[in-house]
C-alpha positions as CSV (number, residue, x, y, z in Angstrom):
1,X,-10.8,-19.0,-39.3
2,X,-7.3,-20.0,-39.2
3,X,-7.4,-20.6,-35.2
4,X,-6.1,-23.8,-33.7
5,X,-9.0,-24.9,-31.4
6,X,-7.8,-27.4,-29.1
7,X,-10.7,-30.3,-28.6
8,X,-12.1,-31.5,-25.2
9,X,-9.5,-33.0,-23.6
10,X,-6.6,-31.4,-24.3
11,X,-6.8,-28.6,-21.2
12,X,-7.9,-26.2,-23.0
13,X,-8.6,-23.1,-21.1
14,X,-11.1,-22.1,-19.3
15,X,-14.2,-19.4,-19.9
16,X,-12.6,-16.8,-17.6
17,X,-9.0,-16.8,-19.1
18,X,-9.3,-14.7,-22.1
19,X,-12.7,-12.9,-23.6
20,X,-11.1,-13.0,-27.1
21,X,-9.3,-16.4,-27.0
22,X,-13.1,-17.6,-26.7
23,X,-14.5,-15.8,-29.6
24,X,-12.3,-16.8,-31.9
25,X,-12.2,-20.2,-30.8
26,X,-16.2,-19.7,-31.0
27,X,-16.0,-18.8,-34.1
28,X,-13.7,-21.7,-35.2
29,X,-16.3,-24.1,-34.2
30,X,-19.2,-23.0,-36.5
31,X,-17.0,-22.7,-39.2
32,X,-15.7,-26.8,-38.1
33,X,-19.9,-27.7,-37.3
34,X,-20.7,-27.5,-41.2
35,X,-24.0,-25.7,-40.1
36,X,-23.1,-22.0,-39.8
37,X,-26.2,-20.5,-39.7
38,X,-27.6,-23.0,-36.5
39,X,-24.5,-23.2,-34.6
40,X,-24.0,-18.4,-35.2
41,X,-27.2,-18.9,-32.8
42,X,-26.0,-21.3,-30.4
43,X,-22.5,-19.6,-29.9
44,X,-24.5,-16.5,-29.6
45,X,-26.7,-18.3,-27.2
46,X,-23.5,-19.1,-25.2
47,X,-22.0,-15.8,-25.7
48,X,-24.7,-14.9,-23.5
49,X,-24.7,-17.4,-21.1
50,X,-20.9,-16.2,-20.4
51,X,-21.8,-12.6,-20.1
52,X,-24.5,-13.9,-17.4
53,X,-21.8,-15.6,-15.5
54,X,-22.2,-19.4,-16.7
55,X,-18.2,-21.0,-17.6
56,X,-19.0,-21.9,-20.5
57,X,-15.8,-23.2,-22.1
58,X,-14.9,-23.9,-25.2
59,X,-14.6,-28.0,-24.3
60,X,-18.1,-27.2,-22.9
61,X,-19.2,-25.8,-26.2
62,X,-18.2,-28.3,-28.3
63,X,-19.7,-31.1,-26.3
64,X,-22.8,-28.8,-26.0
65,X,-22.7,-29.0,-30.6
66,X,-21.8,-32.2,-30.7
67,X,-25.2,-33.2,-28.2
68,X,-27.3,-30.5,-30.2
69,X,-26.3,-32.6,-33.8
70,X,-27.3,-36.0,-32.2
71,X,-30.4,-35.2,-30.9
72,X,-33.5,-32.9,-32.6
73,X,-31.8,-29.5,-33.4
74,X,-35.3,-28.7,-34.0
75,X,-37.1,-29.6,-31.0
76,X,-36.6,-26.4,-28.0
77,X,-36.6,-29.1,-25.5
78,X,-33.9,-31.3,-26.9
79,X,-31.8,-28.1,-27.3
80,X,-32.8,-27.0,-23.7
81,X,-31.3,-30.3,-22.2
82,X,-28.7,-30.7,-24.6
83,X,-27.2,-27.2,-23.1
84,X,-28.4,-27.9,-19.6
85,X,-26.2,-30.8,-19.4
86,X,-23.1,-29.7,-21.1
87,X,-23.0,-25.9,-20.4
88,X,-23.5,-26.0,-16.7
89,X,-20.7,-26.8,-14.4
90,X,-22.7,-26.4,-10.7
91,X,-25.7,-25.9,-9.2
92,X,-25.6,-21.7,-9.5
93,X,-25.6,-22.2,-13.1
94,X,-28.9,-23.4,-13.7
95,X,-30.9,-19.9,-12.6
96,X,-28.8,-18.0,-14.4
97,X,-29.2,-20.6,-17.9
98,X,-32.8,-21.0,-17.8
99,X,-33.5,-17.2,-17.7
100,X,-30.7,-16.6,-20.8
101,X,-32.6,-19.8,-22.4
102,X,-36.1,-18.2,-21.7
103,X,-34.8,-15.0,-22.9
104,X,-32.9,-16.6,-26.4
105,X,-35.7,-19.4,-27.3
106,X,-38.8,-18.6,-25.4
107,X,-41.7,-16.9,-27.3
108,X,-42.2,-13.7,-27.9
109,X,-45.9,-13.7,-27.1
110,X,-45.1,-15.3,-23.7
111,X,-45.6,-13.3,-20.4
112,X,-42.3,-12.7,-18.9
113,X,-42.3,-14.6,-15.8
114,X,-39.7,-16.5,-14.4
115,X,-39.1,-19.5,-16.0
116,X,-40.1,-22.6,-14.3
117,X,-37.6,-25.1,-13.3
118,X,-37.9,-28.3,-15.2
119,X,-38.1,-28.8,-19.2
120,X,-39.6,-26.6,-21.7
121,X,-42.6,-27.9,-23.4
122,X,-41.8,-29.4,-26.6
123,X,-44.9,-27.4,-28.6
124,X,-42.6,-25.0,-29.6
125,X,-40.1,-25.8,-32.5
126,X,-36.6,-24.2,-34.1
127,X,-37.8,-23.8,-37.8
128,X,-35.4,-22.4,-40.3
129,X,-36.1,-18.8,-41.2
130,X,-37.2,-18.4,-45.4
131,X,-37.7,-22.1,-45.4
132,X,-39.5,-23.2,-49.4
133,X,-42.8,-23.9,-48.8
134,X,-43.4,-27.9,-49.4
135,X,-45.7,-29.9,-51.0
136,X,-48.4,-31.4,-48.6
137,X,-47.7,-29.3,-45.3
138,X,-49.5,-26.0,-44.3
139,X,-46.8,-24.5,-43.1
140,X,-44.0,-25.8,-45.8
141,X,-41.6,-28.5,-45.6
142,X,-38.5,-29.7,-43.7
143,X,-35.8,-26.9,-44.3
144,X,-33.1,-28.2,-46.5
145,X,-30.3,-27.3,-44.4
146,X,-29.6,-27.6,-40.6
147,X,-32.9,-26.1,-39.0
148,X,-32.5,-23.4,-36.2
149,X,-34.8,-20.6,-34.1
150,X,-35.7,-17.4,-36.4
151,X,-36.3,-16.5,-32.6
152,X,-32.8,-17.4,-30.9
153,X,-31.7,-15.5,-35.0
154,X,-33.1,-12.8,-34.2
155,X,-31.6,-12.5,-30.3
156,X,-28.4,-13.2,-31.9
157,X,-28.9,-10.2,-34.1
158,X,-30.3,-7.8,-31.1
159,X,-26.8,-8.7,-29.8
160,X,-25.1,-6.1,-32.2
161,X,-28.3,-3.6,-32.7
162,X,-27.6,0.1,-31.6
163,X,-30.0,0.8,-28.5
164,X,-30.6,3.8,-30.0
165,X,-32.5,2.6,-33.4
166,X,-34.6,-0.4,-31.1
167,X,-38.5,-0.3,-31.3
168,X,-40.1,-0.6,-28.1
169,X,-40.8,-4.9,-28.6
170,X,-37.1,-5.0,-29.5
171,X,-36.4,-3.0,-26.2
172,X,-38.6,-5.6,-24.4
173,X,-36.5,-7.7,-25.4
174,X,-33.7,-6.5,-24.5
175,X,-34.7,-5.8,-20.7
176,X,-35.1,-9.7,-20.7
177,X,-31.6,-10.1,-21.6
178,X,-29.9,-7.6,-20.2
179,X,-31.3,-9.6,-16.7
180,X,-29.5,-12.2,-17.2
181,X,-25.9,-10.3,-16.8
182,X,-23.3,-10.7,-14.3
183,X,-20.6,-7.7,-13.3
184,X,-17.7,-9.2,-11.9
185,X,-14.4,-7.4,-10.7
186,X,-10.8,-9.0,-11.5
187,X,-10.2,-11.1,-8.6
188,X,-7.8,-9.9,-6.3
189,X,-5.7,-11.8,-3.0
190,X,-7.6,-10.5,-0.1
191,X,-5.6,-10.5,3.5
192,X,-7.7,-13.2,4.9
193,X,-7.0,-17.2,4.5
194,X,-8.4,-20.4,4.6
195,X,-8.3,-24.1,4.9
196,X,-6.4,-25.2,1.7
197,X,-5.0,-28.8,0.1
198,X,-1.9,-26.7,-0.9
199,X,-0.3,-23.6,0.2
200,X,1.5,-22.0,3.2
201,X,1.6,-24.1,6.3
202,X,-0.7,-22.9,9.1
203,X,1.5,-22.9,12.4
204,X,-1.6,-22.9,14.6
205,X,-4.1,-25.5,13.3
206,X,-0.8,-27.4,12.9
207,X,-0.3,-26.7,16.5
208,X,-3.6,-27.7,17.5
209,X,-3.7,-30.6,16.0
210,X,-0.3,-32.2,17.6
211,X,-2.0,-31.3,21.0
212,X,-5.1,-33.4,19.6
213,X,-2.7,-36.4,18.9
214,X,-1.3,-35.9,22.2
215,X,2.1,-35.0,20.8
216,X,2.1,-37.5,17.7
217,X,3.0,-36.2,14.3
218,X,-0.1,-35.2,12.1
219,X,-0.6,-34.4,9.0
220,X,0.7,-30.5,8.1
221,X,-2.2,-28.2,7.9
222,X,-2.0,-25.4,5.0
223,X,-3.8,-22.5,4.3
224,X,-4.1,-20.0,1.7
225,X,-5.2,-16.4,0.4
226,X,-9.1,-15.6,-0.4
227,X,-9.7,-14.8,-3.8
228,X,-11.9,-11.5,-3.8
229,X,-13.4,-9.8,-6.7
230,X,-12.4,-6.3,-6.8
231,X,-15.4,-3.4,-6.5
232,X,-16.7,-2.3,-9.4
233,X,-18.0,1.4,-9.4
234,X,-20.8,2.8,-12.7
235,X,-20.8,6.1,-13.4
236,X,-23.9,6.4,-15.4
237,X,-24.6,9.8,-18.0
238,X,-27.5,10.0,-18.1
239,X,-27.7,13.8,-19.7
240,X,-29.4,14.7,-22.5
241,X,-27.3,13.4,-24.8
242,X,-27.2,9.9,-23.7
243,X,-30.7,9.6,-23.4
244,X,-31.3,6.9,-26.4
245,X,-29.1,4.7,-23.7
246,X,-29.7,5.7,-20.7
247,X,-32.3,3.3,-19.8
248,X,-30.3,0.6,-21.2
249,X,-27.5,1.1,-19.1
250,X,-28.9,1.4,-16.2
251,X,-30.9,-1.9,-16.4
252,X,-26.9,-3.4,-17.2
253,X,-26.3,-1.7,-13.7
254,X,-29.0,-3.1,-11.9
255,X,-28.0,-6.6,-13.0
256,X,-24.6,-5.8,-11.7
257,X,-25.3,-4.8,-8.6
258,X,-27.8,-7.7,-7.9
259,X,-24.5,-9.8,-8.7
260,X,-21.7,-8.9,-6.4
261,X,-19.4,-5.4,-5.2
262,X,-20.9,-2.9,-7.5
263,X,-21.8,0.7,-6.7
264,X,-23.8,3.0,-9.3
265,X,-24.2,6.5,-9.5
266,X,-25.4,8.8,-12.2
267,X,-24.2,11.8,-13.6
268,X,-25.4,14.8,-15.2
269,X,-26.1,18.0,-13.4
270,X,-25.8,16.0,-10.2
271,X,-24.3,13.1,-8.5
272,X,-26.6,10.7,-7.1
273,X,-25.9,7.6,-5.4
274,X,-28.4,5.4,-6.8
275,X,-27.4,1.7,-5.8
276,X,-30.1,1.3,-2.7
277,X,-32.8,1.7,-5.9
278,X,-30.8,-0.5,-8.2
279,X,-30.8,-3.4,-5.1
280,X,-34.4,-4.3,-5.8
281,X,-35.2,-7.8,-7.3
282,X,-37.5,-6.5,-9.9
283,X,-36.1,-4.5,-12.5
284,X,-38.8,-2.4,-13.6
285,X,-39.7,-1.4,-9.4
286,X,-35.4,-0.6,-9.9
287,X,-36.4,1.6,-12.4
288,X,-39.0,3.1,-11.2
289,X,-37.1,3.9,-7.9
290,X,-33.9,5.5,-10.0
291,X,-36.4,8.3,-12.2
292,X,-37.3,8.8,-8.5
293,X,-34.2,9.6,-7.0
294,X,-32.5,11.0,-9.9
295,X,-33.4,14.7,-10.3
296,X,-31.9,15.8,-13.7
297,X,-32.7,13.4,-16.1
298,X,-32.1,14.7,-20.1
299,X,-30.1,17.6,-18.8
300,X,-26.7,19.1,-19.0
301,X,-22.9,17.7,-18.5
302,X,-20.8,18.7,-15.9
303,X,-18.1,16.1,-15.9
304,X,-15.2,17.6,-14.6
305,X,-17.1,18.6,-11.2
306,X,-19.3,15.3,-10.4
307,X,-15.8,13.3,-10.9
308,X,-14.2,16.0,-8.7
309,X,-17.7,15.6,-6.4
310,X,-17.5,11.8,-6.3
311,X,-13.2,11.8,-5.5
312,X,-14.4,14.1,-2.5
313,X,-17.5,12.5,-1.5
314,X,-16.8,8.8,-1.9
315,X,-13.7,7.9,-3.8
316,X,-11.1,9.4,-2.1
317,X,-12.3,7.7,1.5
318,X,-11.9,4.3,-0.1
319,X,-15.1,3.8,-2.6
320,X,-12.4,4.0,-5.1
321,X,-9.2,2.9,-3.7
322,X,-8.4,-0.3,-6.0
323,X,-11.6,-0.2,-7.6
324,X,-12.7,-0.7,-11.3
325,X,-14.3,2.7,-12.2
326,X,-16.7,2.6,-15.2
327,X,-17.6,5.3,-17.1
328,X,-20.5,5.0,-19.3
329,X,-21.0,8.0,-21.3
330,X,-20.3,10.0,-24.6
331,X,-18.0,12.6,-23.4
332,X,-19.4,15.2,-23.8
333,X,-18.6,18.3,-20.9
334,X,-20.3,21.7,-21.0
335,X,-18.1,22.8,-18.1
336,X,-14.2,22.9,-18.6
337,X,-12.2,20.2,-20.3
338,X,-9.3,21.0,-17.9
339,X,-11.2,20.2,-15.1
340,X,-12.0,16.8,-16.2
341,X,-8.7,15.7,-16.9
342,X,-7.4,16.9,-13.5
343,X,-9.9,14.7,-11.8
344,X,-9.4,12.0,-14.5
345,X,-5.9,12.0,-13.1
346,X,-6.5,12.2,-9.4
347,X,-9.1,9.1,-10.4
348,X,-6.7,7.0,-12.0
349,X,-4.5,7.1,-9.4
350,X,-6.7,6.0,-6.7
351,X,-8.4,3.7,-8.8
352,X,-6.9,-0.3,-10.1
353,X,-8.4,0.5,-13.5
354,X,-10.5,2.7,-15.2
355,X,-12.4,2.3,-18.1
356,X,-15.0,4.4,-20.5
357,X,-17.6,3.1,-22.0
358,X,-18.8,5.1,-25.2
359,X,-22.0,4.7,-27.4
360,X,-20.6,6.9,-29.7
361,X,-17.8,5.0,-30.6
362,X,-19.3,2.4,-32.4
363,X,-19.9,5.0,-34.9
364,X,-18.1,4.7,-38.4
365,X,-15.1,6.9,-38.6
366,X,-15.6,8.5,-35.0
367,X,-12.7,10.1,-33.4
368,X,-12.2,11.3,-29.5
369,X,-12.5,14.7,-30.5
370,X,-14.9,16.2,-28.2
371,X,-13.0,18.4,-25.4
372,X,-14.5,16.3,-22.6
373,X,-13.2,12.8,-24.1
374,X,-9.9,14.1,-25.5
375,X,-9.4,15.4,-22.2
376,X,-10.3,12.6,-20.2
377,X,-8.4,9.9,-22.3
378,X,-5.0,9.9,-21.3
379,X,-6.3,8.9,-17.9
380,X,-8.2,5.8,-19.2
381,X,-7.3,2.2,-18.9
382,X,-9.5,0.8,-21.8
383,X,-11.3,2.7,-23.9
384,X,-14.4,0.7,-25.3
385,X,-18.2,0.6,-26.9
386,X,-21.2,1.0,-25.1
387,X,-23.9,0.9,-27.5
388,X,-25.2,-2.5,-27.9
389,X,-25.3,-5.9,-25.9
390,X,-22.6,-7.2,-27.4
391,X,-20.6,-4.0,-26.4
392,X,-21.9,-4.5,-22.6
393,X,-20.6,-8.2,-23.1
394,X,-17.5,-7.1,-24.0
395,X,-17.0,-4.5,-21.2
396,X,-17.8,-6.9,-18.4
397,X,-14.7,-9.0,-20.0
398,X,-12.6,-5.9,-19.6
399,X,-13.6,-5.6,-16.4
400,X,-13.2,-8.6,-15.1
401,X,-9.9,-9.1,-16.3
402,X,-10.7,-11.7,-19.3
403,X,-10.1,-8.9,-22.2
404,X,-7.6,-5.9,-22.7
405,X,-9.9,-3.7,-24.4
406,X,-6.5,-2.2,-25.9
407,X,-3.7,-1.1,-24.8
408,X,-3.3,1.7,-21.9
409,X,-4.0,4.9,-24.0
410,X,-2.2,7.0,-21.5
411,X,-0.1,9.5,-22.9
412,X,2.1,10.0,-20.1
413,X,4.0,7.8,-16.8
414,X,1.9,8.3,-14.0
415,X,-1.2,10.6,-15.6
């Protein structure tokens, strides 16, 4: 691509600045690498390690290519420190990389445990996928070109795969994944302050520490504003129409409450405030406690009155006051359109942003035709996909402030 990537050293910015900067910066360095087809998988493999929470810059990236090349591209352990060393920036990082790694490189035969800490065993090696057969090996020779995981190829791959049109190893798969995800909220200045190097002077620990001194002049003491991420609220379909995602979604939910501020609910027939069963550790016991709690699975849509339901219930006594409000469904309303756009309304002004998440939109030539959507839209901050990982990658960028998704698509001041 015609990008200017800026190499290490020359302040590029950061993971959390801009979604999109990234990708096409990403995409810059496989086409600089010379090996597109290994390095597609290890961008995709740090794709995902962003969309679990790890900073992985694009300095970090091309140090982390750069290690790859000089060691044994081959070799899953040389990979595994290779990315270890370069990709994570603290001691939080390293959960949340060895379960993407486990998840991108480990095998598929493997029990699905928690990865142990410490390096992978080396039996397992990246081969090139179609490699010619060579002379004198069982299993073929050396691949002519830059060798890489058919595995890690075919995560990278899942990445953009409808949930809809998985196979149930492919939606293993994908639980594994989708655990490794991180739902953040644009950070916001919270009231409270702390100890800082720069800022504001604090008057009292100023104070307190000239009574220390007995009077002598000390060094000024400075504070400054938290940094808080904002509450993120899911509002799950999960009518009949959306049940080819449902389950999908909801395990993206469950990873984002077990990372910070996030409230679910699911919608249908009913309302149900579903976060206590999403708090477990174990995503399948999650599950198990949602189809529980949730009494009209694979039913109707009534839009227009859960949103009304949940502005009177919860939103309007502060659950949505400055909140990020998901929605994460097709659209479709069997009650009145009207309805749903007044609440859409009274939502978006309560709310800091709100954005819908639509399977359907991926969909060649689709349109917002549907009386429920076209109803709904003109209230919506960012309008986006919801049908594959990739989409769900993209969404938690919009939501925590590192990608547009688009322009405001409201049609009037103030709707």
């Amino acid at each position: 691509m015609g990008a200017d990537v800026r190499r290490p050293g020359s302040g590029s910015e950061r993971c959390g600045a801009d979604a999109a900067g990234h990708e096409r910066d990403t995409d810059s360095l496989a086409a600089d690498a010379g090996r597109p087809a290994a390095d597609a998988v290890l961008l995709g493999f740090a794709r995902a390690l962003r969309a679990a929470g790890v900073d992985a810059s694009t300095e970090r990236l091309y140090a982390f290519l750069r290690a790859v090349a000089a060691l044994r591209p081959e070799v899953r352990a040389d990979v595994y420190w290779a990315g270890r060393a370069t990709l994570c920036g603290g001691h939080d990082d390293l959960e949340r990389y060895e379960r993407v790694f486990a998840a991108y490189f480990g095998s598929p035969g493997e029990p699905r445990t928690r990865p142990a800490r410490g390096a992978p065993p080396q039996r397992l090696r990246l081969v090139a996928r179609d490699a010619p057969a060579g002379p004198g090996t069982p299993g073929g020779g050396e691949p002519p070109g830059p060798p890489f995981a058919s595995l890690a190829s075919s995560a990278e791959v899942l990445r953009h795969r409808d949930f809809s049109a998985l196979d149930a190893a492919e939606r293993a798969r994908l639980r594994w994944l989708l655990a490794a995800f991180a739902l953040r909220g644009q950070a916001r200045r919270s009231a409270r302050r702390r100890p800082a190097r720069r800022g504001e002077v604090d008057p009292r620990r100023t104070v307190r520490e000239l009574l220390r001194r007995g009077g002598e002049p000390a060094q000024l003491r400075r504070h400054a504003r938290v940094a808080k991420p904002r509450r993120v609220v899911l509002l799950v379909d999960v009518s009949g129409s959306m049940a080819p995602y449902a389950d999908a979604l909801l395990r993206f939910a469950h990873a984002a409450v077990r990372a910070g501020r996030t409230e679910v609910f699911t919608i249908g027939t009913r309302l149900t405030r579903v976060t206590r069963e999403l708090a477990h550790r174990d995503p399948d016991v999650a599950m198990s406690a949602v189809a529980a709690a949730v009494p009209d699975w694979r039913g109707g849509t009534r839009l227009g009155e859960l949103v009304r339901e949940f502005l009177n219930r919860w939103g309007q006594r502060g659950m949505a006051r400055g909140a990020i409000v998901v929605l994460l469904s097709d659209g479709w309303e069997r009650g009145d359109p009207e309805l749903l756009g007044q609440q859409m309304r009274r939502l978006h002004t309560l709310a800091h942003q709100v954005v819908w998440a639509n399977p359907r939109k991926a969909r060649p030539g689709y349109q917002p035709l549907a009386a429920g959507m076209a109803e709904a839209l003109p209230s919506v901050d960012a309008f986006v996909e919801g049908h594959s990982l990739a989409a769900l990658e993209r969404l938690a960028a919009v939501v925590r402030g590192a990608e547009a998704g688009g322009p405001p698509v409201r049609g009037a001041e103030g709707a």
